[in-house]
N, C-alpha and C positions, 0 to 999 in steps of 0.2 A: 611300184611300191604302194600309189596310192589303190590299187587294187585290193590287193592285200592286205592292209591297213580295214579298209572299207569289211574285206572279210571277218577279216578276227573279232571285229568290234560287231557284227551282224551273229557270228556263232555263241556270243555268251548268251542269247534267247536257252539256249538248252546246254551252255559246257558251261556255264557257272550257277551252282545250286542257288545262288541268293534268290535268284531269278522267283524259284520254286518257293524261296523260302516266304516270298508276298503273297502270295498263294495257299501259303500252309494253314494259316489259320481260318482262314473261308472256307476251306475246304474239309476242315474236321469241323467245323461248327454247320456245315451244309447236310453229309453227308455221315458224321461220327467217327472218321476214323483218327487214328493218335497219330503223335507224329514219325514214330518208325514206320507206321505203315507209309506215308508221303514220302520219308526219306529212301525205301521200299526199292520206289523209281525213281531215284537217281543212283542206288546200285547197281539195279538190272540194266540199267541205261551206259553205265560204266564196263557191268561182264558183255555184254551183246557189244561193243565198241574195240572190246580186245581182238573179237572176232572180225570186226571190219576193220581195223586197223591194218594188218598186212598186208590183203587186199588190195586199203588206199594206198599203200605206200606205193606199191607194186605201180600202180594207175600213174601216180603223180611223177616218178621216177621214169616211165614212159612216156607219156603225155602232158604231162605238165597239171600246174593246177587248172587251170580253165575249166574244164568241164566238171573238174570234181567238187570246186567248189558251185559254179551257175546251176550244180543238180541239187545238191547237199543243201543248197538255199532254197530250193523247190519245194522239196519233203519237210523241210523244218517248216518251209510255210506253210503246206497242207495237217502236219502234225498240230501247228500252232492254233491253226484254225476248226479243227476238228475237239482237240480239248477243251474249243470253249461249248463244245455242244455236250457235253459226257455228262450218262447219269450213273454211271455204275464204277468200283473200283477197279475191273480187270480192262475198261477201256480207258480209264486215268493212266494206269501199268501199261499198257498196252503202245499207247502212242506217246507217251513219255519218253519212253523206252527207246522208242525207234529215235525218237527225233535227238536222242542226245549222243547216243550212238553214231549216229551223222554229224553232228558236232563235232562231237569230239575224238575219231573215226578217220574224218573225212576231211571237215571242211577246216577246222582249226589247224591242224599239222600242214596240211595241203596251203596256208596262207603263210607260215612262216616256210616252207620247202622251196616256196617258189623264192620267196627274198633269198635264200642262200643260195639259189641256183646264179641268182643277177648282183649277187657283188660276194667279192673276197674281200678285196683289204678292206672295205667299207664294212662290212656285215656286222661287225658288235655295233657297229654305231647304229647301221638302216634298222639292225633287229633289234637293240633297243627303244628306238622310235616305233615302229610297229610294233611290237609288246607293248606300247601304250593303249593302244587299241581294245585290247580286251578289259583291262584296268576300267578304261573311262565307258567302255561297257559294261561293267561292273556298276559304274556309280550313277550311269545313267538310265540305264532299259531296268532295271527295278524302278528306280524313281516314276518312271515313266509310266510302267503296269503302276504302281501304288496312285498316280494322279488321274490314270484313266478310270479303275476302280471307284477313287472316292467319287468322281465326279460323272458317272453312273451308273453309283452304287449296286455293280455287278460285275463280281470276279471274271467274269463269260468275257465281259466287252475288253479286259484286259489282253488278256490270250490274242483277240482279234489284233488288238493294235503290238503285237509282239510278231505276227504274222507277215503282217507287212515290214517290220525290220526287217527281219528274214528273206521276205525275199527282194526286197530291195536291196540286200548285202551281198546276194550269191551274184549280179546283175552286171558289175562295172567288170566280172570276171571277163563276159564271155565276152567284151567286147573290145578290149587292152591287154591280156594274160597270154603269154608265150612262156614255153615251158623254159627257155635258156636262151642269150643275149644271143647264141651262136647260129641257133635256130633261123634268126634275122639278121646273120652277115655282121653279129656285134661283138663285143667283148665285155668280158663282167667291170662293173663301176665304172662304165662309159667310157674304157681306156681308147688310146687310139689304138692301129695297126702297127706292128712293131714292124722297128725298119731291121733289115741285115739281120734275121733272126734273133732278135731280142727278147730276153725272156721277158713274160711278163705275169702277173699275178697267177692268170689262167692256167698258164704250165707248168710254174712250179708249186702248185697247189697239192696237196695228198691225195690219192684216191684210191682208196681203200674198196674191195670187196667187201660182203659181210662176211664172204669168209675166212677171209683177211683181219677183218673187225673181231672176229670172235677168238681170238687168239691172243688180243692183246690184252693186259688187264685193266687199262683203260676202258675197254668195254664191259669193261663188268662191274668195275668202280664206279663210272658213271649211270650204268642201270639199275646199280643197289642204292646208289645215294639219291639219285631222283624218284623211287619207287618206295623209299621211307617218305620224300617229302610231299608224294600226292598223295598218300594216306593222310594227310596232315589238312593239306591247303582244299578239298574240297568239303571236310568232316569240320572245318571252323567256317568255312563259306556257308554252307547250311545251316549251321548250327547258331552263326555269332546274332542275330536278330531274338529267335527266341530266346535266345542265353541272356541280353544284355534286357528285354524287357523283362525278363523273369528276376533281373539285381534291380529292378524298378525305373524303368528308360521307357517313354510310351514309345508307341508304335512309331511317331513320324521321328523321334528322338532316334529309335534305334536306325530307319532308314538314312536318318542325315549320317552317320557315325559310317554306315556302310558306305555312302557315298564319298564320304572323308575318307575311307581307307582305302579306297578305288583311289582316287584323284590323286593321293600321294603315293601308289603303286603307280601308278602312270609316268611321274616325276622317276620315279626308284629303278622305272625302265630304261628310260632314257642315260640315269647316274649308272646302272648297274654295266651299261655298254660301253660306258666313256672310261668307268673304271678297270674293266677286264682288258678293256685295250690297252690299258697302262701297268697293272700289276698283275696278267693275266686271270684268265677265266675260274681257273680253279681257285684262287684266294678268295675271288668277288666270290666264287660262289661256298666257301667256307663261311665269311663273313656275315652272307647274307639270311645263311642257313641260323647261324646265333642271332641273329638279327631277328628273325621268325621265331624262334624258341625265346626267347626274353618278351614276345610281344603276343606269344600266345598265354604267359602267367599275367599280362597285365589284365588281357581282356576275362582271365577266371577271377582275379581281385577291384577289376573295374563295380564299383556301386552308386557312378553320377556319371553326368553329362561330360566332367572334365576329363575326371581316368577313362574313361570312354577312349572318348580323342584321342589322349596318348598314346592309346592301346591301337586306332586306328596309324595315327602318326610310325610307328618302331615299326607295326606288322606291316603295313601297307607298303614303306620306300622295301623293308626288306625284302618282301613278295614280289614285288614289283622286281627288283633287282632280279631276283632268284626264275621270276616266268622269261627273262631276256634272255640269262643262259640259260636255261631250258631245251631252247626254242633254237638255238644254235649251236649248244657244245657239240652234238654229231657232225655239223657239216665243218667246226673249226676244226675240231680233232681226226675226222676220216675224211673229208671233201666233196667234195658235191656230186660226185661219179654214183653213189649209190646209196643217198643220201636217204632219201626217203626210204627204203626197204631195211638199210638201219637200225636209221630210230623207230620204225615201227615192230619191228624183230622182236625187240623189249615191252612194246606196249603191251602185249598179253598180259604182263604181269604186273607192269604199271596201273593197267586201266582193272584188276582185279582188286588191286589195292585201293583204289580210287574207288572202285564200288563199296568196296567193304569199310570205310572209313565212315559215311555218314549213319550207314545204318546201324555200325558196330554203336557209334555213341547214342545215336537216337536208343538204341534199344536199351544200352545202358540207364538213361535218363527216364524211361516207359518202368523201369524196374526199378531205381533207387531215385530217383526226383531230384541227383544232382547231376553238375556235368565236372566237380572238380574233379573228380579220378581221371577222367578219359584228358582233361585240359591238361592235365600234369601228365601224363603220359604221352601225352602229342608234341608235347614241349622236351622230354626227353628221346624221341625218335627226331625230332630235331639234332638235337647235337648227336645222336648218333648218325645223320646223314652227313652233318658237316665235318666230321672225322672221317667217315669214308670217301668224302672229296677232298680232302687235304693229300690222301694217297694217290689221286687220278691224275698221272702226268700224262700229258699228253704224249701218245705213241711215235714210237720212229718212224718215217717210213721208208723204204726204198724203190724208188722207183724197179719198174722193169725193165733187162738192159734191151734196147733197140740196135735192132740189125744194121751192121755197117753195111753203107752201099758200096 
């Protein structure tokens, strides 16, 4: 777990646009360009990822995450380190691109894969714990480029020290990470050996094919309702810094508000697992989904330091909630048999929507100077994602019958 943990929070160098978004403004007063063009590459970083997404799935469902992540932390290091040297914009595009696509790809899926490979009855709880990971990655590795920055006063030396996140995160992989408990003579959530043939978690768990998966409409429930809300959550992650100093929030004002919305997306992780294990998955994640829609109208009417917070407070536990089921409804709902190949199935059109969200509104706001249309409309594919999961019950399954001896 603490593997894993260690990863997620090491991937949001390139899977959470805020990252980018400390970077935005140096970068068009350096070089001239606006901000759809920065937001550009975190699209193209998003299509090139749909493309490595099956791939990874494929890797991690055979081999486990270890290597996918100790590699995925390599590249993001060298991509990291290489951005701080860039004079042109097709080398900004260029290794932006790659390194978030690994990200988000590779190494992010691949840190929660392995947590649902090593616990069943555990897993909303473990995987709401490690979905905190990315959260306080969120609220910290911007703080962190933004302090490296001021203190010398060059965008360059930032990137350097996001480097070494990176690859210090890909690290504890290769040296603790087995792909399945069973792998090493164990059982999932450190059960013992069952005596006299005891069932135990392990065996009466689902394990679905994807081609089994694509037949139910749970699988489609859930890849339409999560595929509205990452058009959402990476197009407000890049956007809420310039948005909130643009209603008049200086620069360290808007970074605290991000890190405020991180820190209570962390808590919203942990709350999101403890509640789906009580009133199950699809309510929390109905709930959570209005919970994000009411907290994305705060942050379009937010105009001070207070509404601000608010705005971080509602979005953040809700997001927070919403990235825990995320990050496990495939393995609660099909099982860990073919987990990763899954949920990456859908990513093609997840991570297309995830592209086209920051740029769709950046370009909006490059042509009309505001961002309330695209806020009120990101707030309505909300509640249309949380009506598509109010339908996703989770599927029957039946086992296959076994040959009598």
């Amino acid at each position: 777990m603490s593997a894993a943990f260690v990863a997620a929070f090491g991937s949001v160098v390139f899977y959470n646009p805020a990252v980018l978004g400390v970077f935005s403004t140096s970068l068009e007063a350096e070089f001239g360009w606006n901000r759809s063009d920065v937001a550009l590459a975190v699209s193209l970083g998003s299509l090139v990822s749909a493309g490595v997404a099956p791939l990874a799935g494929l890797m991690i469902d055979r081999w486990g995450g270890r290597w996918v992540i100790g590699l995925s932390g390599l590249f993001m290091a060298a991509c990291a380190v290489l951005l701080g040297n860039i004079d042109t914009f097709w080398q900004f595009v260029t290794l932006y691109t790659i390194g978030r696509a690994v990200a988000t790809g590779a190494m992010h899926p691949a840190s929660f894969v392995a947590v649902a490979n090593w616990f069943v009855r555990r897993r909303l709880f473990v995987g709401g714990i490690v979905s905190m990971a990315p959260r306080l990655g969120a609220a910290f590795i911007p703080l962190l480029a933004t302090v490296v920055i001021a203190a010398s006063n060059s965008w360059r030396a930032g990137w350097i020290a996001l480097a070494v996140v990176a690859l210090v995160a890909g690290l504890p992989s290769l040296l603790v990470m087995y792909r399945r408990p069973e792998d090493r003579g164990l059982l999932p959530d450190g059960d013992p050996s069952p005596i006299d043939g005891a069932a135990t978690a392990a065996s009466t768990e689902r394990a679905f094919t994807l081609h089994e998966a694509v037949r139910t409409p749970a699988y489609w429930l859930v890849g339409c309702g999560t595929t509205l809300m990452v058009f959402v959550g990476p197009s407000i992650n890049f956007h809420q810094i310039p948005h909130l100093m643009d209603r008049g929030l200086s620069g360290p004002q808007a970074a605290i508000i991000v890190t405020a919305g991180s820190m209570t997306g962390a808590l919203g992780g942990v709350l999101g697992g403890l509640v789906a294990a009580r009133i199950t998955m699809r309510w929390t994640a109905v709930c959570s989904l209005l919970g994000m829609s009411g907290g994305t109208v705060l942050l379009l009417v937010a105009s001070d330091f207070v509404g601000a917070a608010l705005f971080a407070l509602i979005y953040g536990l809700s997001f927070g909630a919403q990235l825990a089921i995320n990050q496990m409804v495939y393995a609660e709902y099909f099982g860990r048999r073919s987990v990763g190949l899954i949920r990456s199935s859908f990513q093609p059109a997840q991570l297309t929507m995830s592209a086209a969200g920051p740029f769709v509104v950046g370009l909006w706001f490059a042509q009309n100077g505001s961002y309330t249309a695209p806020l009120l409309g990101l707030s309505g594919l909300l509640i249309i994602a949380a009506f598509v999961f109010a339908f996703a019950e989770p599927p029957l399954y039946r086992a296959p019958p076994t040959d009598a001896v």
